[in-house]
PDB file of N, CA, C and O in Angstrom:
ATOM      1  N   UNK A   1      -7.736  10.481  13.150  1.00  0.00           N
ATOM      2  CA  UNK A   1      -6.825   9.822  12.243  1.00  0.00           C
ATOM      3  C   UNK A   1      -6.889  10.538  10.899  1.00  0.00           C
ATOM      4  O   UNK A   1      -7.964  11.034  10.561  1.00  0.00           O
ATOM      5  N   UNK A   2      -5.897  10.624  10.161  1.00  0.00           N
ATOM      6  CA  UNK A   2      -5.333  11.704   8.509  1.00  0.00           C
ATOM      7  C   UNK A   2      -6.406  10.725   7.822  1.00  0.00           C
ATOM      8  O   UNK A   2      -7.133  10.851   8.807  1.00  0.00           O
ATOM      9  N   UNK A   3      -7.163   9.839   6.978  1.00  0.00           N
ATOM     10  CA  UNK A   3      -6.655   9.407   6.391  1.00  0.00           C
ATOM     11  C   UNK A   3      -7.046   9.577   4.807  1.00  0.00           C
ATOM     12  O   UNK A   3      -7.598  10.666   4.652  1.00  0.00           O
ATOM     13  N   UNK A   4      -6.939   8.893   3.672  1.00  0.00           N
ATOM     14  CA  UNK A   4      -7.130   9.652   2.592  1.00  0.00           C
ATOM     15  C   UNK A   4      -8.148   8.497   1.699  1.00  0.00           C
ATOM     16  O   UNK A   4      -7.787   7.414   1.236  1.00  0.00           O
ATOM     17  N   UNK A   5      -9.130   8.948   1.655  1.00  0.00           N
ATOM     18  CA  UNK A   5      -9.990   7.830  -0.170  1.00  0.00           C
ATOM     19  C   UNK A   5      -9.221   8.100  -0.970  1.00  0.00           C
ATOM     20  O   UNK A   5      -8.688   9.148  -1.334  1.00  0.00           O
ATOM     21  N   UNK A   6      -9.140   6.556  -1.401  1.00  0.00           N
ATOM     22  CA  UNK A   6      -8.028   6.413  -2.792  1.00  0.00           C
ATOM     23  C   UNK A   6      -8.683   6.154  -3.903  1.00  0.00           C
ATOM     24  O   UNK A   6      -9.372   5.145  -4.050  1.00  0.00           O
ATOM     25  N   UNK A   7      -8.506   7.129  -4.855  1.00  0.00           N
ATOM     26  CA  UNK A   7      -9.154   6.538  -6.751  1.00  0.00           C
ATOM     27  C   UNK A   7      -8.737   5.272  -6.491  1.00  0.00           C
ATOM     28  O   UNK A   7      -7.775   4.799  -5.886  1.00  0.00           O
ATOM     29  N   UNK A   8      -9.914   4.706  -7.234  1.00  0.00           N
ATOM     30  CA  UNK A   8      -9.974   3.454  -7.835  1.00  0.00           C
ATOM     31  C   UNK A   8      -8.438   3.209  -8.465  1.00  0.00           C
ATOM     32  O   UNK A   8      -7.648   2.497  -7.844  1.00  0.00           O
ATOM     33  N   UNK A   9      -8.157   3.676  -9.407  1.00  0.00           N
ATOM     34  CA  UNK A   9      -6.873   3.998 -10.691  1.00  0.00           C
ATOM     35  C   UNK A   9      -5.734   3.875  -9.810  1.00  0.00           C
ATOM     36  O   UNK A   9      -4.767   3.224 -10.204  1.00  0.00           O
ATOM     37  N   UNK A  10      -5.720   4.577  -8.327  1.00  0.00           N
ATOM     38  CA  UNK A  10      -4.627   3.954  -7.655  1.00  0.00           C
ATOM     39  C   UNK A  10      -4.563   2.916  -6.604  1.00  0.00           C
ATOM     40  O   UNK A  10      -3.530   2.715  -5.965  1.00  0.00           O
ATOM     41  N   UNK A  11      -5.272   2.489  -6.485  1.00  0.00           N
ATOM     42  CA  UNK A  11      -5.188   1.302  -5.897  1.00  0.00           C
ATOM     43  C   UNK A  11      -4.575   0.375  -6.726  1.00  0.00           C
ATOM     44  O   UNK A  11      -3.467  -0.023  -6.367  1.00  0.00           O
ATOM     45  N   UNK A  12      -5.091  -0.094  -7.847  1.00  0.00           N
ATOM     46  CA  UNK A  12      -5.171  -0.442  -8.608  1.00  0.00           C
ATOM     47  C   UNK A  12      -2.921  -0.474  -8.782  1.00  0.00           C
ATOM     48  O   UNK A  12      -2.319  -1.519  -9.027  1.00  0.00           O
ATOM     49  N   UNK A  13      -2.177   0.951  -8.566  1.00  0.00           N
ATOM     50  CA  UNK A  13      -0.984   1.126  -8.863  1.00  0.00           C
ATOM     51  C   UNK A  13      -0.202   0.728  -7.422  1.00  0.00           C
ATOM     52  O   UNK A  13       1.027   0.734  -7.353  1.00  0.00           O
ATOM     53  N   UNK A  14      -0.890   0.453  -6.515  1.00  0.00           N
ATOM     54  CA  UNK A  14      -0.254   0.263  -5.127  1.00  0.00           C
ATOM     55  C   UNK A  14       0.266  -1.086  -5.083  1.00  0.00           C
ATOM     56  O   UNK A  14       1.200  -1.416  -4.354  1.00  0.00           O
ATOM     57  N   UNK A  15      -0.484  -2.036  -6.045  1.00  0.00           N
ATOM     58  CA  UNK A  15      -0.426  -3.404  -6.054  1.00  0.00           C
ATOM     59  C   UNK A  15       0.839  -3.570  -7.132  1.00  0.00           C
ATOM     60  O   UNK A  15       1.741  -4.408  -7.137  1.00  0.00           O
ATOM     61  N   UNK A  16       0.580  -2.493  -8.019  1.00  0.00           N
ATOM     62  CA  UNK A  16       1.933  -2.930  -9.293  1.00  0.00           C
ATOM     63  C   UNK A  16       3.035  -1.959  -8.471  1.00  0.00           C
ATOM     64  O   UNK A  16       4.067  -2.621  -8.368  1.00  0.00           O
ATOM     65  N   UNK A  17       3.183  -0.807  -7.928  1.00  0.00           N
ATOM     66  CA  UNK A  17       4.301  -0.803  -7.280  1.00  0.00           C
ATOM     67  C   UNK A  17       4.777  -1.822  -6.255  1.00  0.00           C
ATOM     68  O   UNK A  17       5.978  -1.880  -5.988  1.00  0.00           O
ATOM     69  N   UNK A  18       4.199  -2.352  -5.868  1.00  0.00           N
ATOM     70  CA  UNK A  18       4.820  -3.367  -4.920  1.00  0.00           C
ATOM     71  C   UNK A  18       5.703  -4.536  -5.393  1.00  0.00           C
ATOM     72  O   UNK A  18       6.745  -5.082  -5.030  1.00  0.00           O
ATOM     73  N   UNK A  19       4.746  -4.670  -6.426  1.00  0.00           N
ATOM     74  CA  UNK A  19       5.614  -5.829  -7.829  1.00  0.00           C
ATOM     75  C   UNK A  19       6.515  -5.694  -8.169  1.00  0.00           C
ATOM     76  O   UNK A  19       7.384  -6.561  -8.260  1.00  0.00           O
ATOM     77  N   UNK A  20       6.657  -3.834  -8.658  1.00  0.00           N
ATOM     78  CA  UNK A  20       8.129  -3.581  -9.315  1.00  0.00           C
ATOM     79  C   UNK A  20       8.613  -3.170  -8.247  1.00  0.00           C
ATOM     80  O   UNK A  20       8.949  -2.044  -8.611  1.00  0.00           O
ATOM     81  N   UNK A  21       9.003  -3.260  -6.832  1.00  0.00           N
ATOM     82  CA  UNK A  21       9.724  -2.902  -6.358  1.00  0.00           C
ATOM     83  C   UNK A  21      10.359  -4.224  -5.536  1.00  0.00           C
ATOM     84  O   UNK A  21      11.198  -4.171  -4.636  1.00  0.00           O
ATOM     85  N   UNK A  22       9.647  -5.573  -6.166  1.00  0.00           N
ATOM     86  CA  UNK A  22       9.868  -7.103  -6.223  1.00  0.00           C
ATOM     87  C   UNK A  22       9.852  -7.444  -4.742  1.00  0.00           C
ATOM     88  O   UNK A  22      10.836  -7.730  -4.061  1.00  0.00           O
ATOM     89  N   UNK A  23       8.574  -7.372  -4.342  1.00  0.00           N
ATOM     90  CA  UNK A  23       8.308  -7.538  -2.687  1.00  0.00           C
ATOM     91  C   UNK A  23       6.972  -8.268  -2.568  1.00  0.00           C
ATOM     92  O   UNK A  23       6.002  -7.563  -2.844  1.00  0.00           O
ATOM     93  N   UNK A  24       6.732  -9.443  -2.241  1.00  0.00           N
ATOM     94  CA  UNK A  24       5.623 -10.130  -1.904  1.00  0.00           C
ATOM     95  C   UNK A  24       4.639  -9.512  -1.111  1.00  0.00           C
ATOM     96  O   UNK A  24       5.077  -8.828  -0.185  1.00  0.00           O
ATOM     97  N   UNK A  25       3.771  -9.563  -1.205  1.00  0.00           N
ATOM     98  CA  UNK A  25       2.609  -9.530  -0.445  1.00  0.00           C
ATOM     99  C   UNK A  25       2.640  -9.186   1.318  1.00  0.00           C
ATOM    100  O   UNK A  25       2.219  -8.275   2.031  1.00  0.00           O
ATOM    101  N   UNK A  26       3.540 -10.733   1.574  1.00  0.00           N
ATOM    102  CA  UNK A  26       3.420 -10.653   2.903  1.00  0.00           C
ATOM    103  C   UNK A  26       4.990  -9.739   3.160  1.00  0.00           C
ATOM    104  O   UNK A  26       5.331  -9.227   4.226  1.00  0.00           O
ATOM    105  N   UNK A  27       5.608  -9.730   2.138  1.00  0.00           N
ATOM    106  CA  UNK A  27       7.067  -9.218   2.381  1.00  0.00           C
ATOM    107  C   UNK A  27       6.575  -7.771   2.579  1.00  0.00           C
ATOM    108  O   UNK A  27       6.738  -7.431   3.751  1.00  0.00           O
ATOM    109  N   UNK A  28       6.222  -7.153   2.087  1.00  0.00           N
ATOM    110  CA  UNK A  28       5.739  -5.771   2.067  1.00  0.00           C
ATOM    111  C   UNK A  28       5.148  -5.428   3.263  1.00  0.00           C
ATOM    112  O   UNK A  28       5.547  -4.422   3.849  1.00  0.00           O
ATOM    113  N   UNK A  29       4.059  -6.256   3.823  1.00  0.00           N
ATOM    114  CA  UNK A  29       3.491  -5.736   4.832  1.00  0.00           C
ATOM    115  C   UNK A  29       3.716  -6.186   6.365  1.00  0.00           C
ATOM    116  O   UNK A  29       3.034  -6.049   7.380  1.00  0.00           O
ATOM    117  N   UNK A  30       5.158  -6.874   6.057  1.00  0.00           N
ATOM    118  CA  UNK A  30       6.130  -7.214   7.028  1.00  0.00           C
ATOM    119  C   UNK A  30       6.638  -5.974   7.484  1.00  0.00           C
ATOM    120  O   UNK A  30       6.596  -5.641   8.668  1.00  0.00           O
ATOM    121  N   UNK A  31       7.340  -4.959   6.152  1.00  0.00           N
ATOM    122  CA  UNK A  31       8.090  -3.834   5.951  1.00  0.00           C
ATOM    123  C   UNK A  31       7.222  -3.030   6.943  1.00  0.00           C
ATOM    124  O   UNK A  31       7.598  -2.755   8.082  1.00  0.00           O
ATOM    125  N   UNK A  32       6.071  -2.690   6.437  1.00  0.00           N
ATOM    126  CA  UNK A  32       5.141  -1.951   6.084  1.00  0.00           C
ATOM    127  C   UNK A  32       4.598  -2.046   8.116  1.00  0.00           C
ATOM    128  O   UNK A  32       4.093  -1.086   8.697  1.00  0.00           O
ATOM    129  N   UNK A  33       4.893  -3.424   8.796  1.00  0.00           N
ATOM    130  CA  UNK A  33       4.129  -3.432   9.958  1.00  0.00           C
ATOM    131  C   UNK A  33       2.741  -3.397   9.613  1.00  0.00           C
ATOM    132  O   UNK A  33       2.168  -2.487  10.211  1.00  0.00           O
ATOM    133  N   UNK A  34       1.900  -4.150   8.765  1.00  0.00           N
ATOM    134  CA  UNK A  34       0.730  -4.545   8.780  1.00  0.00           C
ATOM    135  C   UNK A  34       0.714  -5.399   8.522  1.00  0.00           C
ATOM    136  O   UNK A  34       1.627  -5.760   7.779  1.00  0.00           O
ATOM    137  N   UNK A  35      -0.338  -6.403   8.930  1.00  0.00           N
ATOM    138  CA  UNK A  35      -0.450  -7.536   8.443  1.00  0.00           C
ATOM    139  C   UNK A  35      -1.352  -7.376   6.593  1.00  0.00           C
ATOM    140  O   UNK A  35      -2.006  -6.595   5.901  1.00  0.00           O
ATOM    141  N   UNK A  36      -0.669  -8.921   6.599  1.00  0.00           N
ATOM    142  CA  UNK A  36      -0.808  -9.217   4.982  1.00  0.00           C
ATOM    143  C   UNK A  36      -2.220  -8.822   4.578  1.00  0.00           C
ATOM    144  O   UNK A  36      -2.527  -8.065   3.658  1.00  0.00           O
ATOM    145  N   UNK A  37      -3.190  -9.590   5.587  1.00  0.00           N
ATOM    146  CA  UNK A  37      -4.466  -9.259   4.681  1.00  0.00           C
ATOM    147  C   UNK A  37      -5.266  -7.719   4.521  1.00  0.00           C
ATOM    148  O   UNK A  37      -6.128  -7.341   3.728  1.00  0.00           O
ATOM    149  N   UNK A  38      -4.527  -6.996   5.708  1.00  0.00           N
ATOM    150  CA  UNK A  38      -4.974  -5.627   5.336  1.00  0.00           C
ATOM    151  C   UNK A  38      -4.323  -4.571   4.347  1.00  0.00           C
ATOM    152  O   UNK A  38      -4.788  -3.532   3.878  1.00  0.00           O
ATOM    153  N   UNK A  39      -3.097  -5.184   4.190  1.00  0.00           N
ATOM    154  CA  UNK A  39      -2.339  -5.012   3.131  1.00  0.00           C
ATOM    155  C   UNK A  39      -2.654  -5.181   1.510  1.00  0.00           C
ATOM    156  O   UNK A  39      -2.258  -4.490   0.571  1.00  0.00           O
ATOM    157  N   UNK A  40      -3.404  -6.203   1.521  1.00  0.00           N
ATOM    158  CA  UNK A  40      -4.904  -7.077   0.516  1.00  0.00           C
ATOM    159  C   UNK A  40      -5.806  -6.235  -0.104  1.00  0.00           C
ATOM    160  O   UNK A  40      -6.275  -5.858  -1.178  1.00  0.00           O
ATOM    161  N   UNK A  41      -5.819  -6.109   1.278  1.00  0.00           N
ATOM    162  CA  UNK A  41      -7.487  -4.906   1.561  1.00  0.00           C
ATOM    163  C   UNK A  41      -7.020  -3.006   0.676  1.00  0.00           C
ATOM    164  O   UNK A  41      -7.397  -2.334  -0.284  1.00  0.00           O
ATOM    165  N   UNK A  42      -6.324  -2.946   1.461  1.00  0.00           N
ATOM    166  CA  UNK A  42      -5.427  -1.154   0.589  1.00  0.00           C
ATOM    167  C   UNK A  42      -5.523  -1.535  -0.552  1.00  0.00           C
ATOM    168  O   UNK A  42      -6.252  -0.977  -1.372  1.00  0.00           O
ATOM    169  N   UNK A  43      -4.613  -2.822  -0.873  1.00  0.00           N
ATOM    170  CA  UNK A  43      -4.620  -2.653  -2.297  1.00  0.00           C
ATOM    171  C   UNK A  43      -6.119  -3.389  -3.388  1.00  0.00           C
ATOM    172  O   UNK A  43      -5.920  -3.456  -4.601  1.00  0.00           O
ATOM    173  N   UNK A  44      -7.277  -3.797  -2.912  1.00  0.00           N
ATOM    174  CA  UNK A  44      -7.910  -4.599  -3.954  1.00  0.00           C
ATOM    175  C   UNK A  44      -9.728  -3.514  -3.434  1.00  0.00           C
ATOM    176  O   UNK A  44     -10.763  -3.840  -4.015  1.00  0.00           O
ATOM    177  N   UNK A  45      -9.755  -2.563  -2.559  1.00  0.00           N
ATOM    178  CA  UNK A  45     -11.418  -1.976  -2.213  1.00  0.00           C
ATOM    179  C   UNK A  45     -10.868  -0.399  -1.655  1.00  0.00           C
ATOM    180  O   UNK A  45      -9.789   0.178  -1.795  1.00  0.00           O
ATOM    181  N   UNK A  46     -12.103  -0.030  -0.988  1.00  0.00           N
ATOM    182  CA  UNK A  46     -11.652   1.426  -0.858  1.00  0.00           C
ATOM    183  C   UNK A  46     -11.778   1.594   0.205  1.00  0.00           C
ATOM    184  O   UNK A  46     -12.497   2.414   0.774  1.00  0.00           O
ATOM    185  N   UNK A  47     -10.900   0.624   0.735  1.00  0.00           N
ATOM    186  CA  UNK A  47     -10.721   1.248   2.399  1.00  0.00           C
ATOM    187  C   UNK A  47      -9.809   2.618   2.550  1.00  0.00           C
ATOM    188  O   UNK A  47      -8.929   2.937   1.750  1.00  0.00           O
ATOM    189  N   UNK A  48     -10.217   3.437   3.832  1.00  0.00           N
ATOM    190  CA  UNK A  48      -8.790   4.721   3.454  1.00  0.00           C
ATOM    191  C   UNK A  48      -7.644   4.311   4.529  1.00  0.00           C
ATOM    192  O   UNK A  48      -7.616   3.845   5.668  1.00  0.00           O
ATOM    193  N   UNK A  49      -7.031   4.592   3.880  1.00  0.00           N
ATOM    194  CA  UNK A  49      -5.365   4.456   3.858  1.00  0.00           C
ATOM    195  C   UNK A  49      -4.987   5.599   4.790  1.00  0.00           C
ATOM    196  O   UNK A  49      -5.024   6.691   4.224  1.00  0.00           O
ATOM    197  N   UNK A  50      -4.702   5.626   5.821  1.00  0.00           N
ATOM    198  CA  UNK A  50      -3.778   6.425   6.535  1.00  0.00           C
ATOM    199  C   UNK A  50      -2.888   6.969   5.562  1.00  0.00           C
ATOM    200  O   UNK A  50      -2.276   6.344   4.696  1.00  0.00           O
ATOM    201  N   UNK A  51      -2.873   8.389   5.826  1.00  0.00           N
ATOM    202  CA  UNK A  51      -1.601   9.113   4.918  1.00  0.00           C
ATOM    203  C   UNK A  51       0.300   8.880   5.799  1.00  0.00           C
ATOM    204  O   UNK A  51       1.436   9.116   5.387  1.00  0.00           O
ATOM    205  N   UNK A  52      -0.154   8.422   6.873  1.00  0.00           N
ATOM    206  CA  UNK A  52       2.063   8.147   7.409  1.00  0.00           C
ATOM    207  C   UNK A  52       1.425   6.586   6.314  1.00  0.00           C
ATOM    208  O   UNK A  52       1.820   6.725   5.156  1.00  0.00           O
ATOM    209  N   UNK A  53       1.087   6.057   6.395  1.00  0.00           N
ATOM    210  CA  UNK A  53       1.138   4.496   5.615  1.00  0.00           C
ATOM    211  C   UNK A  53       1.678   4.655   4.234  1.00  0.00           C
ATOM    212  O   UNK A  53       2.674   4.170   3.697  1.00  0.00           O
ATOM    213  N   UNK A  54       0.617   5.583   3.744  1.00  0.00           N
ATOM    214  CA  UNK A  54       1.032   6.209   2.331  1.00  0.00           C
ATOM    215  C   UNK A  54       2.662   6.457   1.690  1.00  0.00           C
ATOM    216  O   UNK A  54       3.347   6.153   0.714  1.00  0.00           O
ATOM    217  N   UNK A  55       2.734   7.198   2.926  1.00  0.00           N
ATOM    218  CA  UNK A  55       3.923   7.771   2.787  1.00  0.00           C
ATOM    219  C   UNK A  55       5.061   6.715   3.200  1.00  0.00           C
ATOM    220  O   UNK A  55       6.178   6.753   2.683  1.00  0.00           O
ATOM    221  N   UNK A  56       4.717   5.836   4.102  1.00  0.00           N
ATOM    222  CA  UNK A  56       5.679   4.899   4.068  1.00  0.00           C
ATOM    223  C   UNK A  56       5.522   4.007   2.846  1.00  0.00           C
ATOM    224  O   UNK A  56       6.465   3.562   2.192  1.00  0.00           O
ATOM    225  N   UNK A  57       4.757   3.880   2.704  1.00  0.00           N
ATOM    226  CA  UNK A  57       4.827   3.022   1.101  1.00  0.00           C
ATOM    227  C   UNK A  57       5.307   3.169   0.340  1.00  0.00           C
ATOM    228  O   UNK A  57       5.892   2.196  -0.137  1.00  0.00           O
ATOM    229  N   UNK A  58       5.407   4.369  -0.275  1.00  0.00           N
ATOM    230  CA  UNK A  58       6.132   5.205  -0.692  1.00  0.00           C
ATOM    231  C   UNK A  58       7.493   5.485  -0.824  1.00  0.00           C
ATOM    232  O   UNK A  58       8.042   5.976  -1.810  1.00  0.00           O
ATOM    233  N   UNK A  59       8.181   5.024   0.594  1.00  0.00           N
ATOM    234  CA  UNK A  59       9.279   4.762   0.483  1.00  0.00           C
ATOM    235  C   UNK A  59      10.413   3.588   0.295  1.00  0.00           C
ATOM    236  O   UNK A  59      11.621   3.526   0.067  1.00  0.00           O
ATOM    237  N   UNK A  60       9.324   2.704   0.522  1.00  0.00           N
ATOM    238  CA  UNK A  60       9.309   1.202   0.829  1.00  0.00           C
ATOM    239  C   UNK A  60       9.521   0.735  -0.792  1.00  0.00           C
ATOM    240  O   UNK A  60      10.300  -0.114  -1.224  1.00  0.00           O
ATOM    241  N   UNK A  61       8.594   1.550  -1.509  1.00  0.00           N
ATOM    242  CA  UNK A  61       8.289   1.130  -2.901  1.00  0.00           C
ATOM    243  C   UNK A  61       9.143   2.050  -3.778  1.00  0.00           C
ATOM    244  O   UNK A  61       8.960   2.104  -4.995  1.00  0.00           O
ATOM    245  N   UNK A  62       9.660   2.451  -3.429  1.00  0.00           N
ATOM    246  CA  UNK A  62      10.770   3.660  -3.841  1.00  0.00           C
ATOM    247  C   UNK A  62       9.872   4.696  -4.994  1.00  0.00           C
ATOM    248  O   UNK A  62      10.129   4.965  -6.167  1.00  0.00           O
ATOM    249  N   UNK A  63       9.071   4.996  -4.370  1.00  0.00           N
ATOM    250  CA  UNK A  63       7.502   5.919  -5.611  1.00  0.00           C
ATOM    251  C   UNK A  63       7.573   7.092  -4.990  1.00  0.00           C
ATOM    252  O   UNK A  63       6.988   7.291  -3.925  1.00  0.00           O
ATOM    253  N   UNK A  64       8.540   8.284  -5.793  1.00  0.00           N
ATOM    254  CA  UNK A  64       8.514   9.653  -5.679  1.00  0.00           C
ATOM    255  C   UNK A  64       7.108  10.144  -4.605  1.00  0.00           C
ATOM    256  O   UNK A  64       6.898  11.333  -4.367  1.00  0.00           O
TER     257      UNK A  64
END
């Protein structure tokens, strides 16, 4: 599996892009095909993040 350790500093931005891209929690990781609480998890410790996740987030969250 790809996957990538995330700075602290962005995790931290995974949670406010989701905000400004005005998508709940569970709405996001509806999108996203994960469930909510691992969705939780990406965004609040340092679990690693699959990089296709990333990248779907990414698009989901409309973040260059």
């Amino acid at each position: 599996m790809n996957n990538v350790q995330v700075p602290d500093s962005l995790k931290f931005s995974l949670e406010a892009c989701r905000k400004n891209a005005g998508l709940t929690l569970r709405e996001a990781a509806e999108i996203l095909g994960i469930g909510y609480q691992r969705l939780s998890k990406y965004e609040n410790d340092s679990s690693d993040i699959p990089m296709s996740l990333l990248s779907k987030m990414s698009f989901v969250y409309q973040v260059p």
